[in-house]
C-alpha positions as CSV (number, residue, x, y, z in Angstrom):
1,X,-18.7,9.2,-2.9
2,X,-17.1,5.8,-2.4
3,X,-15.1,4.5,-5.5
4,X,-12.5,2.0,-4.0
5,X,-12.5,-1.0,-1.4
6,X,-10.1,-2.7,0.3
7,X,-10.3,-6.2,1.4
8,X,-8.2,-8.1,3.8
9,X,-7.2,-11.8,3.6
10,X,-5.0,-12.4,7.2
11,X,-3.9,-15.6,6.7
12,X,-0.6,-16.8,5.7
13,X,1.6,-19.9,5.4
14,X,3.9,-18.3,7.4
15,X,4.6,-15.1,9.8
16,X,7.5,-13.0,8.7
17,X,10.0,-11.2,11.8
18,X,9.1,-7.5,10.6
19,X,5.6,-8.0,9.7
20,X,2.8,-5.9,11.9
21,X,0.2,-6.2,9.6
22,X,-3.0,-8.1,11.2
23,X,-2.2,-11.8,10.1
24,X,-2.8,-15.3,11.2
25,X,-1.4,-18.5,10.4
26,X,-3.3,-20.9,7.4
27,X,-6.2,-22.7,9.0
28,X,-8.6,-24.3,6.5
29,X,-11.5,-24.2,8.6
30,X,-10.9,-20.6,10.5
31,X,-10.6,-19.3,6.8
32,X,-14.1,-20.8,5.6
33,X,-15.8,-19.0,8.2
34,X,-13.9,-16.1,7.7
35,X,-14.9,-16.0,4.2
36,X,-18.8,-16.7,5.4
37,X,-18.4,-13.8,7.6
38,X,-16.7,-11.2,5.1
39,X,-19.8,-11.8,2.8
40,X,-21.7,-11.0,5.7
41,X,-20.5,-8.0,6.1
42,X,-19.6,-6.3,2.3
43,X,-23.5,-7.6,1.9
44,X,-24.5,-5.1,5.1
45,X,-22.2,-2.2,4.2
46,X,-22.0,-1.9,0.0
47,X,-24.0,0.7,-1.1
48,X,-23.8,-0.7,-4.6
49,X,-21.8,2.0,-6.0
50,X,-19.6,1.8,-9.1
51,X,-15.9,1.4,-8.2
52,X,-12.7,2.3,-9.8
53,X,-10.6,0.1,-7.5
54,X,-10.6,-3.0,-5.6
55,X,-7.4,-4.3,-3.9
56,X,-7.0,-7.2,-1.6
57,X,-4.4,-7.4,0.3
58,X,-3.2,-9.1,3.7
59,X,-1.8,-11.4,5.2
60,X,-1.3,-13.4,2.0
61,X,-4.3,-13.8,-0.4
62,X,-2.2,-16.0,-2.2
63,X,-2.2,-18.4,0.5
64,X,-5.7,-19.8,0.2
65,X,-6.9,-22.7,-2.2
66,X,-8.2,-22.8,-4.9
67,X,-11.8,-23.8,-3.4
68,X,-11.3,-21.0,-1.2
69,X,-10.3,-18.5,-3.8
70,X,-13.3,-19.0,-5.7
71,X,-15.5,-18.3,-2.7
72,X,-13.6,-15.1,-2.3
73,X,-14.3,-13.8,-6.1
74,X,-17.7,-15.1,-5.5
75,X,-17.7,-12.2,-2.9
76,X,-16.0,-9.7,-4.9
77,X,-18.4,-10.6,-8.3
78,X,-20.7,-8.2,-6.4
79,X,-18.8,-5.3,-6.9
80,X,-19.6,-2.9,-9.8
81,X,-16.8,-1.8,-11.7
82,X,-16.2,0.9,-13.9
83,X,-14.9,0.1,-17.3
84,X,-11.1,1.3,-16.6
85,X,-11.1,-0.4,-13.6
86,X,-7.9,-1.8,-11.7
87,X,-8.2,-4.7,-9.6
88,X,-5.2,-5.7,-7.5
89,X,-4.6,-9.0,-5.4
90,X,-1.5,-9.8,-3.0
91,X,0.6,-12.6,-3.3
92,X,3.8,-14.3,-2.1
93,X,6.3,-16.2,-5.2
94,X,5.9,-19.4,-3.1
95,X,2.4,-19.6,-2.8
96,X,1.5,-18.5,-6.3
97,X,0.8,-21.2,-9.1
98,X,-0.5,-21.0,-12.5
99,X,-3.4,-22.7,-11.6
100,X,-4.1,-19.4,-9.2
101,X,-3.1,-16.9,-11.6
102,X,-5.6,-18.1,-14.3
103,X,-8.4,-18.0,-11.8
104,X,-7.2,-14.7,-11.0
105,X,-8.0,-13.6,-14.5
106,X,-10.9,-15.4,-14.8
107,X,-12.4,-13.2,-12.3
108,X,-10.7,-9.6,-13.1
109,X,-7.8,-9.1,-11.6
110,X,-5.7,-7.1,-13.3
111,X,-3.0,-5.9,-11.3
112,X,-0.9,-8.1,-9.0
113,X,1.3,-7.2,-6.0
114,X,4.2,-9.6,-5.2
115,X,6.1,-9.7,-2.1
116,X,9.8,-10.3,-3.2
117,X,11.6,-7.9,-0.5
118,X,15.3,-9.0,-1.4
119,X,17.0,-12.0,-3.2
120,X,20.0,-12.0,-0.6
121,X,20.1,-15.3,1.5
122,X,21.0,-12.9,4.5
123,X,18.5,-10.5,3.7
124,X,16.0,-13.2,3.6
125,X,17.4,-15.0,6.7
126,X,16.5,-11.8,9.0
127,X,13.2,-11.4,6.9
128,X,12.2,-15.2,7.8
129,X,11.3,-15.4,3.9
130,X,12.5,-17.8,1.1
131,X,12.5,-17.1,-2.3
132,X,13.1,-19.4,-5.9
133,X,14.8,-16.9,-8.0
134,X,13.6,-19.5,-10.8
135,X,10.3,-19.3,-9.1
136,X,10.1,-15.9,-9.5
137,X,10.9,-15.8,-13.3
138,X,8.5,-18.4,-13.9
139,X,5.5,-17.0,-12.1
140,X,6.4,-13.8,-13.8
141,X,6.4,-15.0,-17.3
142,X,3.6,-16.4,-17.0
143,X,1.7,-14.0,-15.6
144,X,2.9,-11.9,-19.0
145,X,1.6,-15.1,-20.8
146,X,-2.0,-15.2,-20.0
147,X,-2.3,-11.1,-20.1
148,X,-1.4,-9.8,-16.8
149,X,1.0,-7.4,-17.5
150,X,0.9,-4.8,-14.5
151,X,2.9,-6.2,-11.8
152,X,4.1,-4.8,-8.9
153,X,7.5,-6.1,-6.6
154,X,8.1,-4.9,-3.2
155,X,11.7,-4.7,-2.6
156,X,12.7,-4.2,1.2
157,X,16.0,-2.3,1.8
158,X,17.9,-1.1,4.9
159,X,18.5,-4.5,6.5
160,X,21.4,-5.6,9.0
161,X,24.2,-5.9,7.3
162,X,22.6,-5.0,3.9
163,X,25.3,-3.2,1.2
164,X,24.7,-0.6,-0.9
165,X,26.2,-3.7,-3.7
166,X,23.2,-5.9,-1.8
167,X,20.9,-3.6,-2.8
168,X,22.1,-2.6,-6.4
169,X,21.8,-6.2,-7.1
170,X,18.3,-6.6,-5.9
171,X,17.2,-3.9,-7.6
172,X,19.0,-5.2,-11.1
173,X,17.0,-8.6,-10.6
174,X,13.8,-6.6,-10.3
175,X,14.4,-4.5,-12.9
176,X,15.2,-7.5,-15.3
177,X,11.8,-9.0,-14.6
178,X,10.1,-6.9,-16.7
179,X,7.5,-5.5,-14.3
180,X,5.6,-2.0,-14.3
181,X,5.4,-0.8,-10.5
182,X,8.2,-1.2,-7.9
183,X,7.2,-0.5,-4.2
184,X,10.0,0.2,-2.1
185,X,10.2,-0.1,1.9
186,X,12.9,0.9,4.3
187,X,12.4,-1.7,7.4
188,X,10.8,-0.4,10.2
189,X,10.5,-2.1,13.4
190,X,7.0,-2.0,14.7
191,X,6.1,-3.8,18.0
192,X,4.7,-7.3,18.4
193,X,6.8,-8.4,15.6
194,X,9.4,-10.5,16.1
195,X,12.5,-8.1,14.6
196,X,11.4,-5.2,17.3
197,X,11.5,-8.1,20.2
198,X,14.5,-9.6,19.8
199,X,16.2,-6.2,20.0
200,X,17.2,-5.5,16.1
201,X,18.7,-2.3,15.6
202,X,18.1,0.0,12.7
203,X,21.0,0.6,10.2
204,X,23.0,3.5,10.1
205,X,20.6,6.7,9.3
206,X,23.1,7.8,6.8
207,X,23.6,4.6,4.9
208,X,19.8,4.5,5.2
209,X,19.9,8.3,2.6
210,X,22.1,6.5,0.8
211,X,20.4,3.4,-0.3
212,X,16.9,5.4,-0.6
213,X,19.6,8.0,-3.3
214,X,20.8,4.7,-4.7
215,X,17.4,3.5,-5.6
216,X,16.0,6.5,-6.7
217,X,19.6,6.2,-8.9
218,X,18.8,3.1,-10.2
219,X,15.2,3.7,-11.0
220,X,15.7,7.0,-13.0
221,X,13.9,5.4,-15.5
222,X,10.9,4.4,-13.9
223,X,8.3,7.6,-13.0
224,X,9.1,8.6,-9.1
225,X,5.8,9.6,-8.6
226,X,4.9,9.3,-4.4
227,X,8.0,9.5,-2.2
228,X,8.1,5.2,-2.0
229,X,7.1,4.1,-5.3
230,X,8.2,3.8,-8.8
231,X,6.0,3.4,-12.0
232,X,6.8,2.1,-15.7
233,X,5.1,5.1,-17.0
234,X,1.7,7.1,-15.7
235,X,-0.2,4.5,-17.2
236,X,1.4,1.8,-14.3
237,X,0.4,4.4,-10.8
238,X,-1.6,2.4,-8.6
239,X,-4.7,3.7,-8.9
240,X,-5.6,2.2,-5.7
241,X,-2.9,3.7,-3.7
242,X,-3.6,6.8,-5.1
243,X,-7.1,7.0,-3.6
244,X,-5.4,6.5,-0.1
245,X,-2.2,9.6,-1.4
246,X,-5.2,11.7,-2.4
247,X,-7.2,11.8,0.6
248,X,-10.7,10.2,-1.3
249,X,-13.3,8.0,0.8
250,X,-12.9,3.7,0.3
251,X,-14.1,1.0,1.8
252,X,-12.2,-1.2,4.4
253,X,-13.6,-5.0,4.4
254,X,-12.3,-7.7,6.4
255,X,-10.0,-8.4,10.0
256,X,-7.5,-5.1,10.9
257,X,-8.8,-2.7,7.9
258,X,-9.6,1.1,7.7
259,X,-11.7,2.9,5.7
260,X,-12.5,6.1,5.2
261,X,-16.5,6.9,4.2
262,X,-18.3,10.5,4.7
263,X,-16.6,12.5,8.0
264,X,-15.1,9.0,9.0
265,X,-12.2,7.2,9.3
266,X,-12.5,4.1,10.6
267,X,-10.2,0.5,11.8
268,X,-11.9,-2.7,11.9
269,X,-11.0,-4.8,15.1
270,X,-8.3,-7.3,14.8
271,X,-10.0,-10.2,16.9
272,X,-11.0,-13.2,14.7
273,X,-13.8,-14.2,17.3
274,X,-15.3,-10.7,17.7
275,X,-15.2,-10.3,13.8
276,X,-16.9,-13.3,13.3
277,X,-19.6,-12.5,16.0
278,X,-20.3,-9.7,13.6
279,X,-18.5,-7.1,16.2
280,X,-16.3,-5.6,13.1
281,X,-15.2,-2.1,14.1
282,X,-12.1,-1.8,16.7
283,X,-12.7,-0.4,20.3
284,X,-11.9,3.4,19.9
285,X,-11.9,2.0,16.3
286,X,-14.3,5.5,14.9
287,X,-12.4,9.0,14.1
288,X,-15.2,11.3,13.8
289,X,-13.5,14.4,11.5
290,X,-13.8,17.8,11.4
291,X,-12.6,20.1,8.9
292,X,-9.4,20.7,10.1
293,X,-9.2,17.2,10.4
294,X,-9.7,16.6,6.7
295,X,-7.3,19.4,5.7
296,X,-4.7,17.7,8.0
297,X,-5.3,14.4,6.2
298,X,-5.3,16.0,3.0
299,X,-1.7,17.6,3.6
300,X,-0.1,14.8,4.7
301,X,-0.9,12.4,2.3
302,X,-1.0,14.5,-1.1
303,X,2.7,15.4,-0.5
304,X,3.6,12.1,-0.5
305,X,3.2,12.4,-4.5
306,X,5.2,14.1,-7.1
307,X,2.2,16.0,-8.1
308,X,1.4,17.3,-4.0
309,X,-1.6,19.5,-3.4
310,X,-3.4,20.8,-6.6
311,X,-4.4,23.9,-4.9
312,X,-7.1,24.4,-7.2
313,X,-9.0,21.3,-5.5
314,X,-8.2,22.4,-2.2
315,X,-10.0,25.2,-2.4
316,X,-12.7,23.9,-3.8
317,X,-13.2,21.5,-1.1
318,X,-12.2,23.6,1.7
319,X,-13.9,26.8,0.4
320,X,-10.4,28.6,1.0
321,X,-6.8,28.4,-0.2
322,X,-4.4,27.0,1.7
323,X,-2.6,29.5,2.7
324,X,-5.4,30.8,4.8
325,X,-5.1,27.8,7.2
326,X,-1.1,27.5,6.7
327,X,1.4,29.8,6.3
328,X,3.8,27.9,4.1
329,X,5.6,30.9,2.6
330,X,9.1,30.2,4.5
331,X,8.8,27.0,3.2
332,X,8.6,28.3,-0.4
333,X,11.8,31.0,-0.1
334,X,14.0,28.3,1.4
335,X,12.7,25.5,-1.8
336,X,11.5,23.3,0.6
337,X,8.6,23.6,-1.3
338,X,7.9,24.1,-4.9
339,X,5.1,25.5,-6.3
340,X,4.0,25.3,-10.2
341,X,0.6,25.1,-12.5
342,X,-1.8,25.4,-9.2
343,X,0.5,22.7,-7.6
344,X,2.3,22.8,-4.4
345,X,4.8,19.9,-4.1
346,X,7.8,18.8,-2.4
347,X,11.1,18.2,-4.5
348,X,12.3,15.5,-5.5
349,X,16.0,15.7,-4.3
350,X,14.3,16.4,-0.7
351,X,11.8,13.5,-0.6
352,X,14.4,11.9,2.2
353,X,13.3,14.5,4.8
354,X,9.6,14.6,3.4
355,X,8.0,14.4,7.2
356,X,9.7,17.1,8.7
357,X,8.9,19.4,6.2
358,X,5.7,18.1,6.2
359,X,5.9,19.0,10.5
360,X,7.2,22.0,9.8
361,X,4.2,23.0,6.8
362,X,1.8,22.2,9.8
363,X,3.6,24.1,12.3
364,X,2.3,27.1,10.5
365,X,-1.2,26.8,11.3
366,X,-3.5,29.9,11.4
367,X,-6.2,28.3,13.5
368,X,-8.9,29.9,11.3
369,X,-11.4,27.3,10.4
């Protein structure tokens, strides 16, 4: 059963150099209609269950007005929630007002994602991003002031140029916020952004390890519990995100989503004008899944997390342990893998090389399905 949703806002104030996410720059009138047209379609595909997480993202969420925000929480209203639900919402420092933020309550958000990426006028220069350190502190505090205590900054590492001292102190201003969740992102050059284009070069791989070790390091603290991300406690996961690590059905709502409902996954088109002719899902945009697809899905993404597969629940759901699709025994004698209370995870010190021991878990397929 469905019991999270993810909606998409792509419109922002303005276009960062690494970004590849499906975005669109601020257009008051484009944004009305979009807003007319994302109604239109939660109203046709909601099947009015009750839903443990919402989480809009984008773009910038942030970015839209006041008048505009309102007709976007008129939207969401519609949504049944369970009583421990967690409700997050995007935003950028520079867009973010106090005005916003007490609408944002008003209408049960709970959780709120910020875009910081770095405080290090280089950093930012390559990024295309600006950022009021005093900004930051006020927006923050106040947030705390009116109740919404779980926040989340992204910090952005493994830039041009980029120290390991760079890094240290953006990951001391983050920490002196006061926040619960810190997302962390090695930059990755996708195409059609305007990084990959211009022919930026990735960092050094090994100075790459050693800012990932540093902030693991400096986060010691925090609970490391999926390979990118860093919580106050338990209490502070992202729920949300977790639905994604542990393989669970959601919604996808809204220009350049996915969503994953029954035996599909799916990706909603990223042209404005065949979204808003109702045309929502992208050309080849349907992944029909079988049950080695699922079991693919579900390997990938639950060892991403500190807890990895609960082999217990695998077999439930697929009816036979694990290792009678993978042989992952080699794996085990050489500590690549750990295994412990009905959990197979990867550990910690090797989170670094996470994919290819996650390749090489899959290159031990049985084909018996």
């Amino acid at each position: 059963m469905t019991k999270s949703c993810y909606i998409q806002i792509p419109f922002c104030n303005k276009i960062c150099s690494y970004c590849d996410f499906c975005k669109m720059f601020y257009n008051e009138e484009l944004i009305d209609k979009y807003l007319d047209e994302l109604k239109e379609e939660i109203t046709l595909s909601y099947n009015n269950e009750v839903l443990d997480t919402i989480y809009i993202g984008g773009g910038t969420p942030s970015c839209l007005n006041i008048k505009q925000l309102n007709k976007l929480f008129d939207i969401t209203n519609k949504f049944k929630l369970t009583d421990n639900y967690e409700f997050t919402i995007e935003c950028n420092f520079d867009s973010t007002t106090h005005e916003k933020l007490d609408l944002f309550k008003k209408n049960g958000i709970n959780r709120i994602s910020f875009g910081l990426e770095s405080i290090n006028k280089n950093n930012l220069k390559i990024l295309d991003r600006t950022i009021d350190k005093d900004k930051v502190i006020d927006i923050i505090n106040y947030c705390h002031k009116i109740g919404l205590h779980n926040i989340n900054v992204d910090l952005m590492y493994a830039i041009k140029e980029e120290t390991l001292e760079i890094l240290k102190k953006d990951i001391t201003f983050i920490k002196s916020l006061n926040i619960t969740h810190i997302s962390t992102y090695s930059l990755i050059l996708e195409k059609n952004t305007k990084l990959y284009i211009e022919g930026y070069e990735y960092i050094d791989e090994d100075l790459d390890r050693d800012m990932y070790d540093l902030i693991c390091k400096e986060l010691k603290d925090f609970d490391h519990y999926e390979i990118s991300n860093f919580a106050k406690n338990k209490k502070y996961r992202s729920k949300h995100n977790l639905t994604y690590w542990k393989n669970l059905e959601y919604y996808g709502f809204g220009l350049g989503s996915s969503g994953y409902e029954g035996n599909v996954r799916y990706e909603k088109t990223r042209s404005i004008n065949k979204y808003l002719n109702h045309d929502y899902i992208k050309d080849n945009g349907i992944e029909f899944l079988n049950i080695k697809d699922k079991i693919y899905y579900e390997i990938i993404l639950n060892l991403r997390t500190k807890e990895g597969i609960n082999l217990i629940e695998f077999k439930e759901k697929y009816h036979n342990p694990l290792e009678y699709y993978y042989d992952y025994k080699k794996l085990l004698n050489n500590k690549h893998l750990m295994k412990n209370n009905n959990h197979l995870f990867i550990p910690k010190d090797l989170y670094y090389i996470s994919n290819s021991i996650i390749i090489e878990l899959l290159e031990g397929e049985k084909n018996e399905y």
